[in-house]
DRENTI-606883 format. One record per residue (C-alpha): y, x, z. Coordinates in steps of 0.02 Angstrom, whole numbers, always signed. Layout:
{pt {Y X Z}}
...
This chain:
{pt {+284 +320 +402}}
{pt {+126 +210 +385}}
{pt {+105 +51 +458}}
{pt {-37 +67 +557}}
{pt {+48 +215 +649}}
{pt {+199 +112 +702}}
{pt {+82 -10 +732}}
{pt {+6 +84 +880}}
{pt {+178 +132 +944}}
{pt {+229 -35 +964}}
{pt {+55 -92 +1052}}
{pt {+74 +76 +1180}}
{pt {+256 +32 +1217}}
{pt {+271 -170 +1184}}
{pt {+345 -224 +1333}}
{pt {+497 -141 +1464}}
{pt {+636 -154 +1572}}
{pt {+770 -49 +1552}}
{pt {+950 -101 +1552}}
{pt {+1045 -66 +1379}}
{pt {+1191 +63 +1378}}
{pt {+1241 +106 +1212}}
{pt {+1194 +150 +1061}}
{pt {+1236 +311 +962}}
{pt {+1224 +387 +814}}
{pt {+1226 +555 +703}}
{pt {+1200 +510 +507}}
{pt {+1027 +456 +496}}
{pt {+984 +475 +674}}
{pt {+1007 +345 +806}}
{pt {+994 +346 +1015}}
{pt {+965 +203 +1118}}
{pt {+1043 +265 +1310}}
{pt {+979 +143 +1458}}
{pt {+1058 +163 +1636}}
{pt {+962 +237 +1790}}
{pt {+825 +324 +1654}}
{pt {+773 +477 +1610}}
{pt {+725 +438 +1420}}
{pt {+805 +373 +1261}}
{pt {+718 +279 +1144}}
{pt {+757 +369 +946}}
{pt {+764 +299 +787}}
{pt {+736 +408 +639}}
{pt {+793 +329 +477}}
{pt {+767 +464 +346}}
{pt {+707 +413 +172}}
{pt {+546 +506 +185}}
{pt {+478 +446 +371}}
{pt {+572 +337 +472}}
{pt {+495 +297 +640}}
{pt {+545 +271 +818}}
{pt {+484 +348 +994}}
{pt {+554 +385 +1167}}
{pt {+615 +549 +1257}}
{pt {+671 +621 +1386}}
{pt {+809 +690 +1299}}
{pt {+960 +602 +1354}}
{pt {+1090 +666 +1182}}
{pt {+1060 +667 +1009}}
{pt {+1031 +870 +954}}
{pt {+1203 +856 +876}}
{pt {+1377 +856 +944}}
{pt {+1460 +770 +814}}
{pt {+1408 +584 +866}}
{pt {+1499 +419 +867}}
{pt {+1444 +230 +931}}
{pt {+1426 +80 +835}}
{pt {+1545 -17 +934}}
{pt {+1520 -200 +881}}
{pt {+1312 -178 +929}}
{pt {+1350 -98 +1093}}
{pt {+1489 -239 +1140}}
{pt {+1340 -364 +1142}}
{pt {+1212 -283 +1212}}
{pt {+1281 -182 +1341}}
{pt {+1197 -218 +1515}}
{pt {+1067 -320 +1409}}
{pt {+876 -289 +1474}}
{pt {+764 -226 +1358}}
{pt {+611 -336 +1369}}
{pt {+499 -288 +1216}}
{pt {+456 -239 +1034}}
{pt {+351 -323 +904}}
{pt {+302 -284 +733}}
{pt {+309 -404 +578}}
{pt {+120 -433 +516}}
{pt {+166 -400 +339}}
{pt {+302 -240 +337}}
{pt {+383 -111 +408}}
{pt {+519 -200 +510}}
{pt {+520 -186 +707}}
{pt {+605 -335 +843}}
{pt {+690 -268 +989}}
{pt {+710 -406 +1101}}
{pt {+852 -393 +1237}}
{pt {+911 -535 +1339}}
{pt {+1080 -534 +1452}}
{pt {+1164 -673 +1576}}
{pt {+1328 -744 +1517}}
{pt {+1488 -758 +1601}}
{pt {+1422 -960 +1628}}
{pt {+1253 -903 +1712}}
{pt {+1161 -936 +1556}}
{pt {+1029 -832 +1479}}
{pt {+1053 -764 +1310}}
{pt {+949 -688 +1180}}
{pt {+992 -546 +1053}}
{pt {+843 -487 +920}}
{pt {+895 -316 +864}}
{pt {+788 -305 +669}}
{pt {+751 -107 +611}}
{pt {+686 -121 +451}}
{pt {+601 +50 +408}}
{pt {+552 -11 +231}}
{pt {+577 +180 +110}}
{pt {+755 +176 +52}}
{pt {+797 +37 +126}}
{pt {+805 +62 +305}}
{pt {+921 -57 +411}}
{pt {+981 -101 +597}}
{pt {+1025 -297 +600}}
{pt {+1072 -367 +757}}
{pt {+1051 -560 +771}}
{pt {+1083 -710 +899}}
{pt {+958 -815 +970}}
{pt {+952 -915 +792}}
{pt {+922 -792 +679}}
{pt {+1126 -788 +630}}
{pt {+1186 -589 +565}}
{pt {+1300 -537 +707}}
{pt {+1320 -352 +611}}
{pt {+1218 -243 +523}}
{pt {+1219 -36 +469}}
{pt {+1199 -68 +280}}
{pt {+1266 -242 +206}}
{pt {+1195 -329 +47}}
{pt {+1271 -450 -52}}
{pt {+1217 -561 -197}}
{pt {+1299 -430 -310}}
{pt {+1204 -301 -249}}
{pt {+1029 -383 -245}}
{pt {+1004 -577 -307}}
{pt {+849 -604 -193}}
{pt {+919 -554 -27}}
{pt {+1081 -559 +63}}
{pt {+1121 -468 +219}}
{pt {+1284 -506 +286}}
{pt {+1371 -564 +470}}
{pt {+1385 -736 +479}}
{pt {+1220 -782 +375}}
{pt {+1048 -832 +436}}
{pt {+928 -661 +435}}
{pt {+762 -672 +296}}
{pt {+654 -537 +308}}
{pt {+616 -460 +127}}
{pt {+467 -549 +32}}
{pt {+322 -408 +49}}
{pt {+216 -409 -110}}
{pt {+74 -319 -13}}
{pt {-40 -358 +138}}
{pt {-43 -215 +273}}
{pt {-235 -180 +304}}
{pt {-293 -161 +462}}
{pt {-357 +48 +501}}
{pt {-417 +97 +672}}
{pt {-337 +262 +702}}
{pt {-458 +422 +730}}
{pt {-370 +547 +864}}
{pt {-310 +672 +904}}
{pt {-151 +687 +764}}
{pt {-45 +799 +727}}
{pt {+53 +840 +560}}
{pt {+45 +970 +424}}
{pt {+181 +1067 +333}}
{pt {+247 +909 +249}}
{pt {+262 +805 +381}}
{pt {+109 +709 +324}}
{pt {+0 +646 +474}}
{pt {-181 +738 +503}}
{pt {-307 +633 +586}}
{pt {-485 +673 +688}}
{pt {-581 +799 +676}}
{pt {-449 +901 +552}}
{pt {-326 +877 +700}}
{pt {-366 +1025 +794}}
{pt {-246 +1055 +958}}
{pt {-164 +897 +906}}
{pt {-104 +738 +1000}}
{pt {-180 +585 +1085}}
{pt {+1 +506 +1124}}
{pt {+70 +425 +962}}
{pt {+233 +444 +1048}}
{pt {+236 +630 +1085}}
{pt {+170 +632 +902}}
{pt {+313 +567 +835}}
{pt {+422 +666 +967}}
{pt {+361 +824 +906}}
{pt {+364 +763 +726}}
{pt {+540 +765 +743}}
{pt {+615 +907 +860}}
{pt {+500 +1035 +761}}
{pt {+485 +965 +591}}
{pt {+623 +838 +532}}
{pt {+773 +897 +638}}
{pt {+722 +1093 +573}}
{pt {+736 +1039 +380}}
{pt {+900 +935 +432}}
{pt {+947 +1072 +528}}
{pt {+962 +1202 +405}}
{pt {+1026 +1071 +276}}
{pt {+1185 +1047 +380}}
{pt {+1208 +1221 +402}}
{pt {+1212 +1243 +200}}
{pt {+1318 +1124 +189}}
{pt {+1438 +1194 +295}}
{pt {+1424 +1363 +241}}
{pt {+1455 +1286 +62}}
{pt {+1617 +1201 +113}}
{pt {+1675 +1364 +214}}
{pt {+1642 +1453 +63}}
{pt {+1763 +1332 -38}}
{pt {+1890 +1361 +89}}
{pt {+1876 +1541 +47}}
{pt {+1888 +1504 -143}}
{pt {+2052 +1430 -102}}
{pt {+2142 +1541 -1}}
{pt {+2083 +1689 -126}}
{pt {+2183 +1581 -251}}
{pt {+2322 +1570 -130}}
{pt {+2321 +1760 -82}}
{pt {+2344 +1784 -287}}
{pt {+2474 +1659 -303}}
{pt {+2565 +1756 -174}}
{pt {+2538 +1914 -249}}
{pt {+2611 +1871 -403}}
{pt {+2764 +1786 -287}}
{pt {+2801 +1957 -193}}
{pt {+2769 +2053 -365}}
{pt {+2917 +1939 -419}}
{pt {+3018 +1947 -247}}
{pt {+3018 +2143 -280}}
{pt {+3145 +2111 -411}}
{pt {+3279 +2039 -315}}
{pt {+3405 +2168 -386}}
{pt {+3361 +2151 -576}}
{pt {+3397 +1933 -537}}
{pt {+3569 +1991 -457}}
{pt {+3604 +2112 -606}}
{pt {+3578 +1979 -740}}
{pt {+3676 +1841 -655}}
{pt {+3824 +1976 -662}}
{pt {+3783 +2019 -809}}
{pt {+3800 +1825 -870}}
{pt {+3949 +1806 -772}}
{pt {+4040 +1946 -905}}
{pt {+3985 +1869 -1071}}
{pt {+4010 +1716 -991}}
{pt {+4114 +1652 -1152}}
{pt {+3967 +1712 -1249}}
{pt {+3848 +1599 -1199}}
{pt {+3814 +1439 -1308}}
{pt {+3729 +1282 -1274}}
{pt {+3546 +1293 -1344}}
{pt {+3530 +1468 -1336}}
{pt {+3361 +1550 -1289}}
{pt {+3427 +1730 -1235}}
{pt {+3574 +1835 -1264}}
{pt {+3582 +2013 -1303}}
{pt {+3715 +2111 -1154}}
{pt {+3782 +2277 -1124}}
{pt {+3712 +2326 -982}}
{pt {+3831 +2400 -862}}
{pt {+3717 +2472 -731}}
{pt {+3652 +2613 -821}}
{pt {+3723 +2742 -907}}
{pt {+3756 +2759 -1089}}
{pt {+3785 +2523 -1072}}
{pt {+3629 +2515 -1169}}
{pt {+3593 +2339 -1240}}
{pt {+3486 +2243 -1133}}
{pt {+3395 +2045 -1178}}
{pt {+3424 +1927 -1054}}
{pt {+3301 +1747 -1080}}
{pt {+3394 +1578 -1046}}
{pt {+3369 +1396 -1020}}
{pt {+3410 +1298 -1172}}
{pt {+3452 +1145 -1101}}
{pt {+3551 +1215 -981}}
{pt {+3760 +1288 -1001}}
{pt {+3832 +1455 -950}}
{pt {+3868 +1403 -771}}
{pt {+3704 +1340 -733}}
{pt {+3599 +1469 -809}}
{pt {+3705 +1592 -700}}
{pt {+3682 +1474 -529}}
{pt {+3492 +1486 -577}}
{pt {+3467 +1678 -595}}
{pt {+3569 +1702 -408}}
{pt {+3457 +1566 -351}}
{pt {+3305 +1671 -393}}
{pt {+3400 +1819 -314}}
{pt {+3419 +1726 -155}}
{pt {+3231 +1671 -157}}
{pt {+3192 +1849 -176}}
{pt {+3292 +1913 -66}}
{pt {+3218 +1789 +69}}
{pt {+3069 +1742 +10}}
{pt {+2987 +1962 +17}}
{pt {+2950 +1953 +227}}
{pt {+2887 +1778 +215}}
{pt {+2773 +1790 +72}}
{pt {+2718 +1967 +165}}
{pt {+2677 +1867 +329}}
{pt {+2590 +1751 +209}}
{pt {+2472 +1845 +129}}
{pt {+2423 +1946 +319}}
{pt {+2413 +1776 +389}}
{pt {+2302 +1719 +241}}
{pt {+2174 +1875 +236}}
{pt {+2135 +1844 +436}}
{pt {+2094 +1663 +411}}
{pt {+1966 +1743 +272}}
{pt {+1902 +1850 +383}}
{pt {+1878 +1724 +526}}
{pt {+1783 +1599 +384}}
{pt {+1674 +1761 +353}}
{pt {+1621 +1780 +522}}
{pt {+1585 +1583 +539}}
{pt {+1476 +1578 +410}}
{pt {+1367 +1748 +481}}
{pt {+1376 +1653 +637}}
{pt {+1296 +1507 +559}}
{pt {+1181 +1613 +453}}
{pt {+1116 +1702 +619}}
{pt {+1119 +1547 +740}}
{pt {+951 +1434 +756}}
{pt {+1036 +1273 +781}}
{pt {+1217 +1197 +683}}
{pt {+1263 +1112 +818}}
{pt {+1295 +1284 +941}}
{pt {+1396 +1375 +810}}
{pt {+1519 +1202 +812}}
{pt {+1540 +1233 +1013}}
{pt {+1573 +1416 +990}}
{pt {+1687 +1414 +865}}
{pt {+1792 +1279 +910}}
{pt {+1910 +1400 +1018}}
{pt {+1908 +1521 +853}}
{pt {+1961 +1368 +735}}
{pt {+2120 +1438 +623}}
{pt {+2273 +1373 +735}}
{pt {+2354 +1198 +657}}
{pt {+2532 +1232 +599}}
{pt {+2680 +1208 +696}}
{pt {+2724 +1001 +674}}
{pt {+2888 +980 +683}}
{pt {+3011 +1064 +560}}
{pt {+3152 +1180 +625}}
{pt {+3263 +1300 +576}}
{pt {+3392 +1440 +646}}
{pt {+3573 +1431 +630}}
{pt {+3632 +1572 +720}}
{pt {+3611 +1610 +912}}
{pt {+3696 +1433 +955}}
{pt {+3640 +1299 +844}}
{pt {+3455 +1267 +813}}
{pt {+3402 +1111 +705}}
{pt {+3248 +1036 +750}}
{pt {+3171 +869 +623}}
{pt {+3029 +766 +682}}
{pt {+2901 +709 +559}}
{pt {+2807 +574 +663}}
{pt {+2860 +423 +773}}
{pt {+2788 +531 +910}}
{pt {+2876 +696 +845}}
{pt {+3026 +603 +878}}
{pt {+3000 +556 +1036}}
{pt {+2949 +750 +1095}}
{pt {+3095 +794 +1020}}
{pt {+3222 +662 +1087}}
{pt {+3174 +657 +1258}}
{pt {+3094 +815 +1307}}
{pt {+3149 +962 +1200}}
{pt {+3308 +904 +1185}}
{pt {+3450 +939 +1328}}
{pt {+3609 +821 +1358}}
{pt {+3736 +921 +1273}}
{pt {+3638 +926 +1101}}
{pt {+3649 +813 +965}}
{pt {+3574 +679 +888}}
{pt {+3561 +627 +717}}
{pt {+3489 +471 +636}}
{pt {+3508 +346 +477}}
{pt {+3605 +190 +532}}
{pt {+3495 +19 +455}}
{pt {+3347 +124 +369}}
{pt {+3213 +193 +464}}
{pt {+3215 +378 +484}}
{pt {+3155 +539 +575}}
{pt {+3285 +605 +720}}
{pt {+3346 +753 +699}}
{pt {+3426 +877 +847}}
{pt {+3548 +994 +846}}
{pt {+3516 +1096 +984}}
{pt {+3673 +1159 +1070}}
{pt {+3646 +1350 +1143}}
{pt {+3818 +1390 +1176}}
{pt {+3885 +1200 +1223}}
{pt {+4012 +1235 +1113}}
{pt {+4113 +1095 +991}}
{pt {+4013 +1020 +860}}
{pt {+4077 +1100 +694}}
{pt {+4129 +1010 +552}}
{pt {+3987 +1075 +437}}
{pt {+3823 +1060 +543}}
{pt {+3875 +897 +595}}
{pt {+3898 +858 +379}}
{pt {+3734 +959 +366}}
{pt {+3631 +871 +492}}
{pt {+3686 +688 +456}}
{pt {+3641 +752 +258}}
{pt {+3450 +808 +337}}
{pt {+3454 +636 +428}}
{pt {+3485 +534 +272}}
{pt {+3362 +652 +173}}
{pt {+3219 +608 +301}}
{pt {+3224 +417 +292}}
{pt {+3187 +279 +154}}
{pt {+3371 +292 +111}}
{pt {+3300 +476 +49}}
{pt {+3359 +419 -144}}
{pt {+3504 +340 -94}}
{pt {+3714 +399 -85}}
{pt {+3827 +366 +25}}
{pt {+3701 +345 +184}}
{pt {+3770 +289 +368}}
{pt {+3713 +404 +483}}
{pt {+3735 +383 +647}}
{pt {+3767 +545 +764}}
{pt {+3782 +576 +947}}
{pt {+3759 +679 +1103}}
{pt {+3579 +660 +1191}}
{pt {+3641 +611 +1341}}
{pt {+3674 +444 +1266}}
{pt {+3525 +425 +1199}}
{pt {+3387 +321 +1312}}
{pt {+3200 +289 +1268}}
{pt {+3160 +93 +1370}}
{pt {+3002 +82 +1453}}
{pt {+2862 +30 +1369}}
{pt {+2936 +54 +1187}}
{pt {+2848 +100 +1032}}
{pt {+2835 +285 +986}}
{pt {+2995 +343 +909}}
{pt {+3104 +190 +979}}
{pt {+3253 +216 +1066}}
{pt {+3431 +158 +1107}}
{pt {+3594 +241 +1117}}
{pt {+3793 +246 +1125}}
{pt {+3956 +311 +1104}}
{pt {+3903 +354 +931}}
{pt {+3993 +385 +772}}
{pt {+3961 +363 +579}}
{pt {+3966 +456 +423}}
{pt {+3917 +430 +254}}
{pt {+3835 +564 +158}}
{pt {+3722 +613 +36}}
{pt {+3548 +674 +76}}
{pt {+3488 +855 +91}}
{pt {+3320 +936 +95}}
{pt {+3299 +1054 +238}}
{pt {+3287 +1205 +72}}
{pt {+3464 +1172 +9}}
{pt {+3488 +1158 +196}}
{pt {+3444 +1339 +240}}
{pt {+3520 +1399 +86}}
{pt {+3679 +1323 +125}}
{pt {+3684 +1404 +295}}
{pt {+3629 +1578 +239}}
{pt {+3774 +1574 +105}}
């Protein structure tokens, strides 16, 4: 923006008296919100026209806003008294004054420098000393100039001398933004403030406007790319679940010739005993692995199969609706005037977060359930969980806790309580480890103290074993054997 037209801004609206709320802010965009007023004063800071001016629109156009804490901690209640404009550059002085716990008046100069590319909000004390500032510049970053908290505040060294122009009304703007003056200014404006208002709203919000919206659009369309990866991925999964059978047969198969199979071998050449005629049948291997283990491996794959078909199925349906509902945000966004009313809408249509904690099924009376935050733990521990279930957690090491939930109040059996204290261990720092203590007992020992940390508790009557960790896979596997 030129000088001169800041220039009349500040001489139409130099001096106030409104009491300082907060300020807040959306990228590039900035709100100044007074108490007991019906405007907001606005401060663009966009490389190609920064400017300010006052509305009576009480929000910024966009939900997605957040305050700049430290500036609002000082000047909050602070009266806003007046502006002035340095004689040789683009940099405004807000003046705000306040009364101190000791009765004392005190005096805060808020700097906007609207120099191109360089635009800045500095907020000083009384003697010119940084308190904080948007952008900060060290010596490493420019030799001449420092802006940092802590150091005195030196405006930049203009090279140029700001000539004095009367303005010719009425203005208004042209396609570009650029200002129109006089007699080429039909149906324009004699306000420099509702100038700049509409300036905004119709011109510069528009452009930024449908920049956000490509934006977004562009990253929904990345999500897309993904899960089309993933929906292939678990094509070629299920493709590979389909031959749980063939996995089975050549583990068998294995298991015959077992005596056949030599360390370093690459594939062996069977009879095949499931169809007729025993015709010979080439079956790959893993060099570096023996007889036994390429056997365990091939009924591993058969299990995975086996399990794995339903799962990847739910998978992929779950995966082609969350396409569909990324389609139908970005139409939504393509049809919608304004970026900020499609993030409203759609925020009860967002794809639902997973499920936090981890759990799985025993049978119908043992459930485990594994936290994977402090505050996990503490849902888990004292509200999910009921007196007679158990509880699980690494003696010395810090941990998750993990309950066994208790259906049938039956006698805790030898093997979940092994298999849970192994989960325990698994889920702690002692996760590399052997030999881990791991404390167990009921829930109805268990007490969370008042006031504790997430995730801290205390308990008793508890007993110890030492075992070696688990993951919750070799968990479930060992269960569905």
């Amino acid at each position: 923006m030129q000088y001169k037209y800041l220039e009349e801004w500040v001489l139409v609206n130099e001096s106030f008296n409104l009491i300082f709320t907060k300020i807040v802010k959306f990228e590039d965009q900035y709100a100044f919100l007074f108490s007991k007023n019906k405007k907001t004063l606005q401060i663009n800071l966009s490389p190609e026209n920064s400017f300010c001016f006052f509305s009576k629109i009480k929000k910024l156009p966009f939900s997605d806003v957040r305050e700049l804490k430290i500036f609002n901690s000082h000047l909050r209640n602070a009266n806003f008294e007046n502006i002035r404009i340095f004689e040789k550059d683009k940099i405004l002085d807000f003046l705000f004054s306040k009364i101190d716990v000791y009765n004392q008046k005190i005096e805060y100069h808020l700097i906007i420098e609207l120099i191109p590319h360089y635009q800045n909000i500095i907020l000083l004390k009384e003697n010119r000393i940084i308190i904080d500032c948007l952008k900060k510049v060290s010596f490493a970053e420019n030799r001449f100039r420092q802006i940092l908290p802590g150091i005195k505040y030196e405006p930049p060294q203009a090279e140029y001398e700001n000539i004095k122009e009367k303005i010719d009304y009425p203005l208004t703007y042209d396609d570009k933004g650029k200002i129109i003056e006089g007699s080429n200014a039909q149906g324009g404006f004699n306000d420099i403030n509702e100038l700049f208002e509409k300036l905004y709203y119709e011109h510069i919000f528009v452009i930024r406007n449908e920049k956000l919206k490509r934006r977004k659009i562009s990253n929904l369309k990345k999500q897309i790319q993904k899960k089309k990866h993933k929906i292939e991925k678990l094509d070629k999964e299920f493709s590979d679940a389909r031959n749980e059978e063939k996995w089975k047969q050549f583990a068998e198969l294995l298991k015959a010739n077992y005596r056949n199979i030599k360390p370093g071998m690459d594939s062996i050449n069977v009879k095949n005993y499931y169809q007729q005629g025993f015709p010979e049948l080439k079956i790959s291997l893993f060099p570096g692995k023996n007889a036994q283990q390429n056997i365990d491996l091939y009924f591993k794959k058969y299990r995975k199969a086996k399990n794995g078909k339903k799962i990847i199925a739910l998978q992929i349906n779950k995966t082609k609706k969350e396409i569909e509902i990324l389609n139908e945000e970005i139409q939504k966004l393509r049809e919608s005037d304004f970026f900020h009313d499609i993030n409203k809408k759609d925020k009860s249509k967002l794809i639902k977060e997973k499920k936090k904690y981890r759990k799985f099924k025993v049978d119908e009376n043992w459930e485990v359930f594994i936290g994977r935050t402090n505050k996990e733990n503490d849902l888990l521990t004292t509200k999910l969980a009921k007196p007679h279930d158990w509880w699980f957690h690494t003696r010395i090491f810090h941990g998750t806790h993990v309950i066994l939930r208790n259906f049938g109040k039956k006698e805790l059996p030898e093997n979940l309580k092994r298999l849970c204290c192994r989960l325990a261990a698994y889920y702690s720092k002692a996760k590399k480890s052997t030999n881990v203590p791991v404390d167990y007992t009921q829930i109805r020992y268990v007490r969370k103290p008042r006031s504790s940390p997430a995730g801290y508790v205390i308990y008793s009557n508890q007993r110890t074993l030492y075992v070696d960790p688990i993951s919750m896979r070799e968990a479930i596997e060992k269960v569905g054997k």
